[in-house]
N, C-alpha and C positions, 0 to 999 in steps of 0.2 A: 265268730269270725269278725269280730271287730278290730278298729281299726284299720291296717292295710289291708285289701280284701288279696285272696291267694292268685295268684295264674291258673291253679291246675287242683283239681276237686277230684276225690274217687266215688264214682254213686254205690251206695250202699244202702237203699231203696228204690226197686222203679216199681212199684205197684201203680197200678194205671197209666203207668208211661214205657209199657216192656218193647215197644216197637221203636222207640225212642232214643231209651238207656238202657247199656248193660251191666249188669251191676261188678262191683269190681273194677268199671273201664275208669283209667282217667281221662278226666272232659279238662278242655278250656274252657275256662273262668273269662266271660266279660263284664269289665267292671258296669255298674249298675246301683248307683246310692239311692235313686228312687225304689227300686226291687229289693233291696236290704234293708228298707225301713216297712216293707211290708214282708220279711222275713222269708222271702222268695232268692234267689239266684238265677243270674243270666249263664246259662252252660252252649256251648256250640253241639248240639248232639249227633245224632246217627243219621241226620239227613245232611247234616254240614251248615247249617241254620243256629241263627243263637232264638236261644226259646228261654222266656222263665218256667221253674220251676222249682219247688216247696226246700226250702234251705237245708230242711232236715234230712232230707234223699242224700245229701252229698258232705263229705270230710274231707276240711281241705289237705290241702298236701305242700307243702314247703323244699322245694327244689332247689339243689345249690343251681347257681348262674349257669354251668357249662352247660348241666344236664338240660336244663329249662329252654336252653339255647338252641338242642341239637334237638329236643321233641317240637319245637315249636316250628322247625325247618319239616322237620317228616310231616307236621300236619297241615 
């Protein structure tokens, strides 16, 4: 995930965060260059809070404009 970092990640690990994240869910992505230099992500999770966590839990995901548009109104 370098370069632009994504809007919206799918976790595809929560091992010791299952209260947290569900796997499969897509999260929003808050950008975070200090937390991506320590190979961490900032994610908004299941409390509605942005938390880091391990970069390797989540694959971004690349949304055309509309869609990104119309999930980021529902969230």
């Amino acid at each position: 995930m370098k370069g632009k970092q994504p809007k919206y990640a799918i976790c595809t690990v929560n091992t010791g965060y299952e209260a947290s994240l569900e796997l499969r869910k897509l999260y929003q992505v808050v950008p975070d260059e200090s937390a991506a230099r320590y190979e961490q992500i900032r994610i908004i999770d299941e409390s509605g809070e942005d938390y880091l966590y391990p970069l390797a839990y989540f694959e971004p995901v690349d949304l055309p404009d509309p869609i990104a548009e119309r999930v980021s109104r529902v969230a």
